[in-house]
N, C-alpha and C positions, 0 to 999 in steps of 0.2 A: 160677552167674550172680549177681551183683554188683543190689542193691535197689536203683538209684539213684530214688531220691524216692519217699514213702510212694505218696501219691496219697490219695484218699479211701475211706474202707472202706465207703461205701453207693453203690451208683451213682446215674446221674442219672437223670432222669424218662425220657429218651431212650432209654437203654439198659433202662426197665423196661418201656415200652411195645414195643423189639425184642424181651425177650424172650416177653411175652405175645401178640405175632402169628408169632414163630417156633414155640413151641409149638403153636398151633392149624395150622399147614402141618405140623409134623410129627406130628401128631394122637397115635395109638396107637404109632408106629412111631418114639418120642421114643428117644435114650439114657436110662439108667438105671441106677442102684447095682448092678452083681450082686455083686460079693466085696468084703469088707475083709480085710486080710491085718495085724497088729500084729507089730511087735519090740520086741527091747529097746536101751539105748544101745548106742552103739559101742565098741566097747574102748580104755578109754584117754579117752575122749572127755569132757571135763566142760560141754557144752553140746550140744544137739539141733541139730544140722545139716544139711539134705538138699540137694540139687542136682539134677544130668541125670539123666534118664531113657533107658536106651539097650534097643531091644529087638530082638532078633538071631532073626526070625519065625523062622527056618529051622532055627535050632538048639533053639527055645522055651525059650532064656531070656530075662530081663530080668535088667539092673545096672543097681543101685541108687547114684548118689551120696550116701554117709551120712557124711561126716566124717570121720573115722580111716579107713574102711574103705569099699572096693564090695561091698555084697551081692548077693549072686546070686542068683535065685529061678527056679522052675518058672513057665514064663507061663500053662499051664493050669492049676495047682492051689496056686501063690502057696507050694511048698515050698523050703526055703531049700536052694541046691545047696553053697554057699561061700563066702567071705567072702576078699577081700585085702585084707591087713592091712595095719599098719606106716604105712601115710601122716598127714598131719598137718593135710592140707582139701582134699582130692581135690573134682573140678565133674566133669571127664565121661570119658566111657568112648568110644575110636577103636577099632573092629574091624578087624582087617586079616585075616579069615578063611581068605586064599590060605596065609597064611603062620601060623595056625595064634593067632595073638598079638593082644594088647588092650595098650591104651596109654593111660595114668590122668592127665591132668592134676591136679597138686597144686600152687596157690594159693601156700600158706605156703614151702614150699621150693622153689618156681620151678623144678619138675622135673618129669620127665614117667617116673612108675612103667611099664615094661615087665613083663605077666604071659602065661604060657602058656594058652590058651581049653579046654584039655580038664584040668589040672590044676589053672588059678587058681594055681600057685606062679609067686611073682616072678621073673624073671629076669636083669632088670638095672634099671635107674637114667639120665636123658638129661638131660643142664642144658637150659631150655627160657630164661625169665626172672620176674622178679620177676609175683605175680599171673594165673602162667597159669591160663587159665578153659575155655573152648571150649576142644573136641581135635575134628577130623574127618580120614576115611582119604579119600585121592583113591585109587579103584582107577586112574585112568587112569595118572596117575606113580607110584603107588606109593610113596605118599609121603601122612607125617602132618603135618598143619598145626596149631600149640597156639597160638593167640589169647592176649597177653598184655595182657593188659587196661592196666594203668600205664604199660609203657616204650611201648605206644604200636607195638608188631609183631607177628608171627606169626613164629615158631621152625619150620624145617623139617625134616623126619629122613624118611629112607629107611628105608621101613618092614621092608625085608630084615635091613640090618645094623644099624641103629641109629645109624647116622653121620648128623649134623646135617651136611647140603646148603646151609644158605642163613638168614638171617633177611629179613625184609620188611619196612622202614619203609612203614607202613600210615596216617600222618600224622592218627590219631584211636583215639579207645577203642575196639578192636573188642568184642563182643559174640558173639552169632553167625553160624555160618558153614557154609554149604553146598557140596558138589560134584554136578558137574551128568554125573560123568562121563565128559565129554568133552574135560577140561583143563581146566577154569575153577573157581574157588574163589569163593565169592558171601559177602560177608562184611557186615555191619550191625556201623557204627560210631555207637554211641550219641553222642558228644558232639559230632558231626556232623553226625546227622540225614541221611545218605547210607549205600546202598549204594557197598561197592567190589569190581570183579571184577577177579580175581588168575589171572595164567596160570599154572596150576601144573607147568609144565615149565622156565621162563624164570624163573619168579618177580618177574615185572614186573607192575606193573597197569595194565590196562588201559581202566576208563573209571570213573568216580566219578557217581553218581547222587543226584538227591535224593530223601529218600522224603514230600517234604509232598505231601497234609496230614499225617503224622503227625510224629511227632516223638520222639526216643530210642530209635531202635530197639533193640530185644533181639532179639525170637523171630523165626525164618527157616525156611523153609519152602518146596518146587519143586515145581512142575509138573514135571518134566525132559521129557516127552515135547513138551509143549504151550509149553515158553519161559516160561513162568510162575513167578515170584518171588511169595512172602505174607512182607510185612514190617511184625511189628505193634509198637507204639510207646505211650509210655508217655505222652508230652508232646506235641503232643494225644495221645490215646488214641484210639489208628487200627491197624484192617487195611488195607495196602494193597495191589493187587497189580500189579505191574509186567510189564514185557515182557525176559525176559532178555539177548534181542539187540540193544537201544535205551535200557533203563530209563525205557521212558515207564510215566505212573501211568494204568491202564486202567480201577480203579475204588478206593473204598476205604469203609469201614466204621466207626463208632461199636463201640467196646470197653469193659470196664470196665477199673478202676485195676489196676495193677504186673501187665501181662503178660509172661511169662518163657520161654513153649515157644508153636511153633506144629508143624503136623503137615500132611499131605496122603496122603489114603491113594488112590493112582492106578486103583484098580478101582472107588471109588464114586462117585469124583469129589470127594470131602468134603475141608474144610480147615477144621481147629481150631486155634485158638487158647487158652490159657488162661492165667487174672490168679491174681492173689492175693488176690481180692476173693470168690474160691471160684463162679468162674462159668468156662464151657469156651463159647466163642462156636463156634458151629457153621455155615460156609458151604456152598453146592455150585457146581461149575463146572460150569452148563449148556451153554456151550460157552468156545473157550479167549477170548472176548471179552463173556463173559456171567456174571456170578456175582452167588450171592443168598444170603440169611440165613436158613438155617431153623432152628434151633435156640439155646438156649441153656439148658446144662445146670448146673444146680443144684449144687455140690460141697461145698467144704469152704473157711471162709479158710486160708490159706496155701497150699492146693493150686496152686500156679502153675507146677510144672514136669512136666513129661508125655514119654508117650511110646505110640508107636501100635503095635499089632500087626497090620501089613496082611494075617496070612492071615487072622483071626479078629473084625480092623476093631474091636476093643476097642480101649478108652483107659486106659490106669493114669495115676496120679499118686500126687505123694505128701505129707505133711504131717505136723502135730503136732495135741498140744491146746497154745495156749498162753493165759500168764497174762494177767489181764490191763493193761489197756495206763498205762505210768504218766503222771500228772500233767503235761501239757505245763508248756515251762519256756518261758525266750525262747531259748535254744540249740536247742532242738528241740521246736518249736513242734507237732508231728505224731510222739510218742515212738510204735515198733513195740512192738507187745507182744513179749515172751519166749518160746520153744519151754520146755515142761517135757520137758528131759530122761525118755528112756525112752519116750515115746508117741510114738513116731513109728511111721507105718502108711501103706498101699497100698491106694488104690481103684480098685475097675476098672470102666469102665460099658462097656455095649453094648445092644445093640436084642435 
């Protein structure tokens, strides 16, 4: 996923006062550090890179977006299973578990790596376009959708053969993107400031939403039982959560700066978000027209992309140590600081 605009690295009085009354509601029974997991660079790699976070509860792994490479790890004991190699700036990992196969978006060479799930050996190669980011499987078509962030579409491939079906003039920067299952592809276009859902059998889209109050969306996230969309946003800094059949805004939420992943885990009703500000905003859906703020968990900065394990309701994420931040200039008035190469590591919290 793509930084667009620093944001502030302290939050604001707002977001410190949510987090010091969502702690007291979630008293003893808060998130918390249980494992840190370290590696070292990626092969080949001469900068600290990380990306999506993809966790496949069923199988108990997790892939890692790391640059050059996806690592693979044990989701119980954070042991490294494999590593696919050979790419050049891989974002996310598409499961297509019927059929045995994972599908790697790669950035730099606007292609989408195809690898085997029980061996991680590559097996082929799919032109997607320039900047692909987001990769999600639709089990309904059977079919992978790769978000290209520049030219402005999503790249289609049947996830059987590998034949590209279709591209989608999606008339803004997508970011990311969800299926709901049932046909429909829910995608957040950051330079829009709208949802747009995509039939994913016609590959037509079908209604453009706006998501203010917030603004830029990135991180996306469903209810699918309940018709519920979480779409949080960078400009303002908002959760917000919509109605999937209408895209009216039902309620929405104060976040802190550069959030990158959100989550929903359907057995507890919880839906996370996480910034790069090293905070995981924690909501519940009391009912599907009812939601509230209980938490907000302490992390790490740069930890802003995540991923949830719904049999186990752990959170991983992932990050760096880095340097720090240089000298603003008038070109870049808000310079990020540097990842040092080699430190990059895996936190996992739970209750």
């Amino acid at each position: 996923m793509k930084f667009c605009g620093l944001g502030r690295m302290a939050s604001g009085a707002l977001i410190g006062l949510l987090g010091s009354v969502s702690l007291l509601i979630a008293g003893t029974n808060a998130y918390h550090l249980l494992k840190k997991y370290s590696f070292s660079a990626a092969e080949g790699s001469t900068r600290e890179y990380f990306d999506y976070i993809t966790v496949d509860s069923a199988s108990r792994r997790v892939y890692l977006s790391h640059g050059t490479e996806i690592k693979v790890i044990d989701a119980d004991d954070g042991a490294l299973i494999g590593n696919v190699t050979g790419l050049k700036l891989d974002h996310g990992v598409a499961l297509a578990t019927e059929f045995g196969r994972g599908f790697i978006s790669d950035g730099v060479q606007g292609k989408v790596t195809v690898f085997d799930l029980k061996t991680l050996m590559v097996t082929g190669q799919i032109d997607a376009d320039k900047d692909a980011d987001c990769v999600v499987y639709d089990p309904f078509s059977k079919r992978v959708f790769v978000m290209n962030g520049d030219p402005h579409n999503a790249t289609v491939i049947d996830a059987k053969s590998d034949a590209v079906v279709g591209k989608i003039d999606l008339g803004g920067g997508p970011e990311f993107a969800v299926a709901d299952g049932k046909g429909t592809i829910y995608i957040n276009l950051e330079d829009k400031n709208e949802i747009v859902a995509v039939d994913s059998s016609s590959l037509k889209i079908k209604s453009r939403w706006p998501v203010a109050p917030a603004g830029g969306p990135t991180a996306l996230a469903m209810d699918i039982r309940h018709h519920r969309l979480f779409s949080a946003g960078r400009d303002p800094q908002m959760l917000v959560v919509l109605d999937s059949d209408n895209g009216k805004v039902l309620q929405s939420f104060p976040i802190s700066g550069g959030v990158d992943a959100a989550a929903y885990d359907p057995e507890t009703g919880l839906i996370f978000a996480s910034t790069r500000e090293g905070m995981v905003h924690v909501f519940h859906e009391d009912s599907p027209d009812k939601f509230i703020a209980v938490e907000t968990i302490k992390t790490e900065i740069g930890a802003k992309t995540m991923g949830l394990d719904t049999k186990t309701h752990k959170v991983f994420l992932d990050t760096a140590d880095f340097e720090p931040a240089p000298s603003p200039t008038a070109d870049r008035p808000h310079p990020r600081p540097a990842a040092i190469l080699g430190t990059f590591h895996v936190l996992v919290y739970g209750r």
